[in-house]
C-alpha positions in Angstrom: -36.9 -15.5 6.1 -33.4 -15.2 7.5 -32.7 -11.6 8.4 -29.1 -11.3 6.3 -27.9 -12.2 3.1 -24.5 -13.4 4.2 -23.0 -14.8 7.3 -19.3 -16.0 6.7 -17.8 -17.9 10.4 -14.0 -18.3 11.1 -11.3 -17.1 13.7 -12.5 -13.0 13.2 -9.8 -10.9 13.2 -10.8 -7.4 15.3 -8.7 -4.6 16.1 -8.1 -5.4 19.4 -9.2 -9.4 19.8 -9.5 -12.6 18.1 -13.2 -13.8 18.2 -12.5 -17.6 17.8 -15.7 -19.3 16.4 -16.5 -16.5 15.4 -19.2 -14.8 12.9 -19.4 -11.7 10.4 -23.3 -11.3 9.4 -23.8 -9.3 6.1 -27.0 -7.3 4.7 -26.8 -4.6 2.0 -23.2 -4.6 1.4 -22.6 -3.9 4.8 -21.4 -5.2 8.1 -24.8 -5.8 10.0 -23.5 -8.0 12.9 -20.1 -9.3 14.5 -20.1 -12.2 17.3 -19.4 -15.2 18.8 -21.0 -18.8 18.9 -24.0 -19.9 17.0 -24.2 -17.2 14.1 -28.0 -16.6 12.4 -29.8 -17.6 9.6 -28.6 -16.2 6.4 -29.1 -16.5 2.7 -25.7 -17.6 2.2 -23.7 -19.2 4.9 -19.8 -19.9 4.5 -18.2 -21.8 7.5 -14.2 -21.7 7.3 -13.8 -23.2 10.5 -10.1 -22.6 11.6 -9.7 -19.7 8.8 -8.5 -16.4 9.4 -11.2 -14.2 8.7 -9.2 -10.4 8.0 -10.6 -7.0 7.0 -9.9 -6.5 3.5 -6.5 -4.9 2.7 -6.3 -1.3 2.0 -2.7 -1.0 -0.1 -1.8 2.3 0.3 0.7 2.2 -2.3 -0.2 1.5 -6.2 0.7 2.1 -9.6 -1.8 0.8 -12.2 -1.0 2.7 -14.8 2.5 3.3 -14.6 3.4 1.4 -18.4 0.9 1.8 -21.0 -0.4 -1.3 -22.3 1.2 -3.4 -19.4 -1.1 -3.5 -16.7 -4.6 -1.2 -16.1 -7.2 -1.2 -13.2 -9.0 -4.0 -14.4 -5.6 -6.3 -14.2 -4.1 -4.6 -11.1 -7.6 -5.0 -8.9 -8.0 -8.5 -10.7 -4.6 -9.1 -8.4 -5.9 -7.6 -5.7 -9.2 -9.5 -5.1 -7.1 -12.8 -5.5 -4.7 -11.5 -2.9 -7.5 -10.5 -0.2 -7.0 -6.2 -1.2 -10.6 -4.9 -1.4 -9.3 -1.1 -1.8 -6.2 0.3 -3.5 -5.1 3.5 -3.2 -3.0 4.4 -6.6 -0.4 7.0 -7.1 -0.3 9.8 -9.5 2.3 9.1 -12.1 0.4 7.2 -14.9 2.8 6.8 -17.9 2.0 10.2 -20.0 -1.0 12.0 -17.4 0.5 13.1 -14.0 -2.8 13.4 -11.7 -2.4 16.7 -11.0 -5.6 18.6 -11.8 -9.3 18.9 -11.1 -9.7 17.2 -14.5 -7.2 14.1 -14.5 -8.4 13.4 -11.3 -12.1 13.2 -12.6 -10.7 10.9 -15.5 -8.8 8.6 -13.6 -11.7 8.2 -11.2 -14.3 7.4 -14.4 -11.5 4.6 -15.5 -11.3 3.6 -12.4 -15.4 3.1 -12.5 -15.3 1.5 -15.7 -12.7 -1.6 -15.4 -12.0 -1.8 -11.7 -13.0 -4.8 -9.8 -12.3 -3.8 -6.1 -12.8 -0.2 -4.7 -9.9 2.6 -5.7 -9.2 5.8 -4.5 -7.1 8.3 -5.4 -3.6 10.1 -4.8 -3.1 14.0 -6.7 0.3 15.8 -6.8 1.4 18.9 -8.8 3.7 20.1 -11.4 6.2 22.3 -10.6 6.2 24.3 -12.7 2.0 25.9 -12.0 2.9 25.2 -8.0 0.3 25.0 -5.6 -2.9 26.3 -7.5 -4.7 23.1 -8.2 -4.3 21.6 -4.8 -7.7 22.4 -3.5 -9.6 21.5 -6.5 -7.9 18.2 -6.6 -9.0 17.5 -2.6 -12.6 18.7 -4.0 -12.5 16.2 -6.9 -12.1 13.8 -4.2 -8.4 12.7 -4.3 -7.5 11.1 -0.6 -3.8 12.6 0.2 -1.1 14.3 -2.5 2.3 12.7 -3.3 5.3 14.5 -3.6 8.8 13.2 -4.1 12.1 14.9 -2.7 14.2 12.8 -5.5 13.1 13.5 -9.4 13.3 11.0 -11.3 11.9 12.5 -14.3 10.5 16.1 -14.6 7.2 15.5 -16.2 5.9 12.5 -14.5 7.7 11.8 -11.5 9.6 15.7 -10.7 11.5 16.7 -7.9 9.5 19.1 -5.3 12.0 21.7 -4.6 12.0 22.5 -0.4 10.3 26.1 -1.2 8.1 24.8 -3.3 7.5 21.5 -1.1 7.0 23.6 2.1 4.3 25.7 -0.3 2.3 22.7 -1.0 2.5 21.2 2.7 0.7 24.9 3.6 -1.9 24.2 0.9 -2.7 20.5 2.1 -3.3 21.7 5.5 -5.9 23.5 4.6 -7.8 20.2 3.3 -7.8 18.3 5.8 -5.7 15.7 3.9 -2.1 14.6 4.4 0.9 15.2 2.4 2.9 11.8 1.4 6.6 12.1 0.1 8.6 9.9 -1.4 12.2 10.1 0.8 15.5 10.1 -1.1 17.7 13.3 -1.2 18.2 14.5 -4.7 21.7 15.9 -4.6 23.3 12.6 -2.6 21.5 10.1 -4.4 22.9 11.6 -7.7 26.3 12.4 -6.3 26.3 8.6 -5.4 25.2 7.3 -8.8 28.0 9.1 -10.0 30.6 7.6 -8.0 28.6 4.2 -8.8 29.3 4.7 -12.3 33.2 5.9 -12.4 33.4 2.9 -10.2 32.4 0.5 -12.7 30.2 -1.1 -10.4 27.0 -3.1 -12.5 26.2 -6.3 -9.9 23.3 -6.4 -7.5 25.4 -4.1 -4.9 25.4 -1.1 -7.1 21.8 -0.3 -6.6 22.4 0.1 -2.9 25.4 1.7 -2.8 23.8 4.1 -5.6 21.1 5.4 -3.2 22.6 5.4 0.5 20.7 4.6 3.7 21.7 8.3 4.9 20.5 9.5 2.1 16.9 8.6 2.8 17.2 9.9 6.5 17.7 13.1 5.6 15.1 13.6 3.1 12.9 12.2 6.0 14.2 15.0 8.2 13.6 17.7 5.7 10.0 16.2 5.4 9.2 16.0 9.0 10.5 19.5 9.7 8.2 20.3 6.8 5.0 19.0 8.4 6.2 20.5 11.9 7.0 24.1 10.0 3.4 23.8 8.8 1.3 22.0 10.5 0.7 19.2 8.1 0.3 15.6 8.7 3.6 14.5 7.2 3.7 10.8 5.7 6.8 9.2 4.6 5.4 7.1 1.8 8.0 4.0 2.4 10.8 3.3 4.8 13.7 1.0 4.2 16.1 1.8 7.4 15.2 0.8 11.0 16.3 4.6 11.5 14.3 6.2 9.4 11.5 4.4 12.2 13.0 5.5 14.5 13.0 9.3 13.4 9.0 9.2 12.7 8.5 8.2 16.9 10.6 10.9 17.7 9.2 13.4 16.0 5.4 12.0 16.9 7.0 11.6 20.2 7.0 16.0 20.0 3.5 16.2 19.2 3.6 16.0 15.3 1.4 14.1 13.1 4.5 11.7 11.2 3.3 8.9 9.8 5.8 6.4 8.1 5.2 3.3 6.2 6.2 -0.1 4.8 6.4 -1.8 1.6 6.1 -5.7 1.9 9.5 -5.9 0.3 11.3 -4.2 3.3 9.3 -7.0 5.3 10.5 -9.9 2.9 13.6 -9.4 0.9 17.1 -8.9 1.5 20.0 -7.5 -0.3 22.5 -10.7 0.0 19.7 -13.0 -0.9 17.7 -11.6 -2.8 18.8 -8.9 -4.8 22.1 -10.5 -5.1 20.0 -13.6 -6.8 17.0 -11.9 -9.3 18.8 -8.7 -9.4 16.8 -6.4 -11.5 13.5 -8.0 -10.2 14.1 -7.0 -6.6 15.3 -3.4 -7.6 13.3 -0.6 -6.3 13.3 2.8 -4.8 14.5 3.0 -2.0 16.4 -0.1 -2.4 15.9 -3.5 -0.8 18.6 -3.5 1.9 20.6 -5.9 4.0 19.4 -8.3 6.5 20.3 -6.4 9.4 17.8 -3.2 8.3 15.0 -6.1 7.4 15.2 -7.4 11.0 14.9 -4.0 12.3 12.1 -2.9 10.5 10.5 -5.8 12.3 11.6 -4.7 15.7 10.1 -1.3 15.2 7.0 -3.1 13.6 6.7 -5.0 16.8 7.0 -1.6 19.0 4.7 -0.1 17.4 6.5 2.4 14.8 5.0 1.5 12.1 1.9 3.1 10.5 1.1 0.9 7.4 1.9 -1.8 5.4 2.1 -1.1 1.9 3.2 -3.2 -1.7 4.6 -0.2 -3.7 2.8 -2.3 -6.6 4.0 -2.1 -10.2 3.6 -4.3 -12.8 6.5 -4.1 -15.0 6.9 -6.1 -18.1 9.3 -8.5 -17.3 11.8 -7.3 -20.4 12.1 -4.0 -18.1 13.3 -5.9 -15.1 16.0 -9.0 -16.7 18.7 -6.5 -17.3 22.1 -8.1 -15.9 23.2 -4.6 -15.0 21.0 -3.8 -12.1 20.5 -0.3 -12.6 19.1 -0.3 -16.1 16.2 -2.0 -14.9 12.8 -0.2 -14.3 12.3 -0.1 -10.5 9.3 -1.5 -8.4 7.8 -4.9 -8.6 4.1 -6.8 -8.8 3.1 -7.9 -4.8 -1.0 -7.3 -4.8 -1.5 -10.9 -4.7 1.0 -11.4 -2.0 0.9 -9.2 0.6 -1.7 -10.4 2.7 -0.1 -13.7 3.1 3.3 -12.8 3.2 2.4 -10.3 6.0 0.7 -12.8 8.0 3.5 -15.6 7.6 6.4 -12.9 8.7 4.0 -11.8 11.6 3.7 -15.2 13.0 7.0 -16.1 13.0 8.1 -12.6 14.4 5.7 -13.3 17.1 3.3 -10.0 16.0 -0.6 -10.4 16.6 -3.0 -10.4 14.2 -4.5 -7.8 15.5 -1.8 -5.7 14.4 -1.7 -7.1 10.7 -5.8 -5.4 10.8 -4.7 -2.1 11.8 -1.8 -2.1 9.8 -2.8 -3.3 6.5 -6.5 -2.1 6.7 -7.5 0.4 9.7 -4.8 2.5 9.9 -4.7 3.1 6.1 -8.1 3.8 5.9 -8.1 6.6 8.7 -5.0 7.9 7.0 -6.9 8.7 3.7 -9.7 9.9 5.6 -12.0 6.7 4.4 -12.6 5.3 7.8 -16.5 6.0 7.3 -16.7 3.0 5.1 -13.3 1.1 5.1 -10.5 -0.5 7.8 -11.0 -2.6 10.3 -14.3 -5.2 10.4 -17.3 -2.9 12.1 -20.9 -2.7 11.9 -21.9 -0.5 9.7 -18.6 -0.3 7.4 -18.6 -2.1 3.9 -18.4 -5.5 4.1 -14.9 -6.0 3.0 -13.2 -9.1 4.1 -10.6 -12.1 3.2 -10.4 -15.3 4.5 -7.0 -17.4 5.2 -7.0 -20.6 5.1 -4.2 -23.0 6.3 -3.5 -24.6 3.1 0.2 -24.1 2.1 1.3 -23.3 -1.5 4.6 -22.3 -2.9 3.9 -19.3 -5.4 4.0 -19.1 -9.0 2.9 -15.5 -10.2 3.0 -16.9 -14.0 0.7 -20.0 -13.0 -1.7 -17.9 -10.8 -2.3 -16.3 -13.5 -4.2 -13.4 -11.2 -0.9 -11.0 -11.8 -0.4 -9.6 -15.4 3.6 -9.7 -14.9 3.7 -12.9 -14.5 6.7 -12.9 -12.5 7.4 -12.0 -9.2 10.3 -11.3 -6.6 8.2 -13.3 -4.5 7.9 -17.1 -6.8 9.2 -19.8 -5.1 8.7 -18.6 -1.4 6.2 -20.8 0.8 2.7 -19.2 2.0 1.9 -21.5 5.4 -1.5 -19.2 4.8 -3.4 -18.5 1.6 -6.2 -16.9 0.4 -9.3 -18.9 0.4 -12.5 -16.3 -0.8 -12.3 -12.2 -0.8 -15.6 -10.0 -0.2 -15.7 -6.3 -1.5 -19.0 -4.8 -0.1 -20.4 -8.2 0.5 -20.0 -9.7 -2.6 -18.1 -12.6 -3.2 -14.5 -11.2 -5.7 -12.3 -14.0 -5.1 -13.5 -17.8 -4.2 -9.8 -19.0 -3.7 -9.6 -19.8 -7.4 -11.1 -17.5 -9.7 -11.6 -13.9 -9.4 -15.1 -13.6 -9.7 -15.7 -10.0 -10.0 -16.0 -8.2 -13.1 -14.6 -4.8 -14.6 -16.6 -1.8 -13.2 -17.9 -3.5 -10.3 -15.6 -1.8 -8.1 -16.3 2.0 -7.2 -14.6 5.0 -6.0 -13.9 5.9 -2.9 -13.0 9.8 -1.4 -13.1 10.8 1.9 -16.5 12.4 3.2 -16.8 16.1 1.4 -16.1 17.9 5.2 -13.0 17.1 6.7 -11.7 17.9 10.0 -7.8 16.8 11.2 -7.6 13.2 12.7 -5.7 12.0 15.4 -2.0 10.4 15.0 -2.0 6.4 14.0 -0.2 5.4 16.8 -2.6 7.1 20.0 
């Protein structure tokens, strides 16, 4: 009788080492085992020799139900698994039901039960207009942090927090042990700029950018961080696309205050001259894609350090909603489940950053953010056994022949992953076998953070 039920062998990716020929050993949906050399019996062996054997993602960033009819847990997980994500963590504007009770929260999770296929947890915000009241049921309902936004883009299901009432609601997090995440553009100049945007007469790619200024998302980030200092609460800056705004969150973590900052894959990737400039609509999101200069910067403070997660932002717009040839009538965000893994890990090798880093960034760190560290991040006896394997097989992408992404089309098509995705495991079972995503709707659970909380310690110690 072998003593596990899965032993999968490769180059193991740990927090702080590589174990090459290494081993991951697997009994009850759990890590039971991690070493080097000859690994033990198991039911099911799976030798990937030179593969890259990762933690499973944690994307701390998605919308699954942001267009009715157009996407859904069981199609955004489905992407997921195939792209080596074992948990996402998805926002709280769904198209007509902002999660922002007690109740919604409850519903979501029970959806998220029934069609998910890898494990999901859960973001809560509020509506200005009841305040702060339903912040503490929501953390008891299990959500794993609260979104805000300092930009609104529509009053109902995506509103502007005013700086009262945002400074309110950082007071009323504290107290749960969870952190506040904002979303970073300031109101007045981002509108003040689309205005000028407009009497300009300016429609091509560069009117997106110029329509939402770098300075204007540095000085949302200020107001934020001040916020978290003011209160106490950890502050999170839900994505970044300016080497400064990097370089703000070390200062201010620098003084002793919890400021987190992340990193959507397209800020990694993309640039404005080549990218936006050439699928326009389909790279536009908020904050924009920017130049080459702020995409090689992001890297630098990546590299140092200064960044606390890497995120996709996912949302899978129909592609009608992203074609328009005047960039700013098209819906913002894009697909990038599938992706991310392997686009992180071919930037990171050519921008000389360890693998190491792509496991705290993409899984550990996220999951001690969201307080879900018990059971997910980086590989660790006793933590679920949730892990993708790499494999040095290169393929150009093709969102619409994948067929794992229900857009089927992504900013992404066309690029070259030196690395893809060869088999995913969520709690030890096999989602993803580098072809077909085995797992079905409702196998996926879940998650919250433990029901005590006390405060963690900062990302970056």
């Amino acid at each position: 009788m072998s003593d596990f039920d899965l032993v999968v062998t490769g180059r193991i990716v740990l927090l702080d080492q590589i174990l090459e020929n290494g081993f991951i050993a697997v009994r009850d949906g759990t890590i039971a085992m991690i070493g080097q050399g000859r690994p033990p019996a198991a039911k099911d062996r799976q030798d990937f020799g030179n593969g890259i054997v990762l933690p499973g993602a944690v994307d701390a960033q998605v919308h699954s139900l942001s267009q009715k009819g157009a996407e859904g847990f069981a199609a955004s997980t489905r992407a997921a698994a195939a792209g080596g994500v074992t948990t996402i963590v998805d926002m709280p504007y769904d198209e007509g039901d902002l999660i922002c009770s007690a109740a919604a929260v409850k519903r979501k999770a029970a959806l998220a039960e029934d069609e998910a296929r890898v494990d999901v947890a859960l973001y809560g915000t509020i509506l200005p207009d009841e305040g702060v009241m339903r912040i503490a049921e929501q953390a008891e309902a299990g959500v794993c942090a609260f979104k805000f936004s300092t930009f609104g883009t529509d009053p109902k299901r995506f509103p502007r927090i005013a700086p009262a009432l945002l400074r309110e609601a950082f007071d009323e997090v504290a107290k749960t042990g969870l952190v506040a995440g904002v979303h970073n553009e300031d109101d007045g100049y981002v509108s003040d700029a689309m205005a000028a945007v407009k009497a300009a007469g300016i429609t091509d790619y560069r009117a997106h950018g110029l329509s939402r200024p770098q300075l204007a998302e540095t000085l949302a980030m200020l107001q934020i961080y001040e916020t978290g200092a003011e209160t106490g609460c950890p502050a999170h800056v839900v994505h970044c696309s300016v080497a400064r705004g990097y370089e703000l969150a070390r200062l201010y973590r620098a003084n002793g205050h919890a400021a987190t900052v992340e990193c959507c894959i397209h800020y990694l990737v993309l640039s404005e001259e080549d990218d936006v400039a050439r699928i326009l609509g389909k790279a536009k999101c908020n904050p924009p894609v920017r130049g080459r200069a702020e995409r090689d910067g992001i890297w630098h403070h990546l590299a140092a350090g200064n960044v606390s997660m890497v995120s996709t932002d996912h949302v899978s717009w129909s592609e009608d909603r992203k074609s328009d040839p005047e960039i700013l009538k098209n819906a913002s965000g894009m697909p990038g489940l599938e992706v991310m893994v392997p686009l992180f890990v071919k930037g990171a090798l050519e921008h000389g950053v360890s693998l190491t880093m792509a496991a705290r960034l993409m899984a550990d760190n996220p999951a001690k953010h969201f307080r879900i560290d018990h059971r997910k991040g980086g590989l660790a006896v006793g933590r679920d056994a949730d892990f993708t394997v790499l494999v040095d097989r290169a393929k150009t992408y093709d969102a619409k022949q994948s067929q794992h992404s229900v857009a089927g089309w992504s900013p992404y098509d066309g690029m070259t992953l030196p690395w893809t995705v060869a088999a995913t495991w969520r709690r030890g079972e096999l989602v993803f076998d580098g072809t077909e995503v085995l797992a079905a709707p409702g196998s996926g659970s879940f998650i919250r953070p433990p029901a005590t909380l006390g405060l963690r310690g900062d990302l970056h110690s």
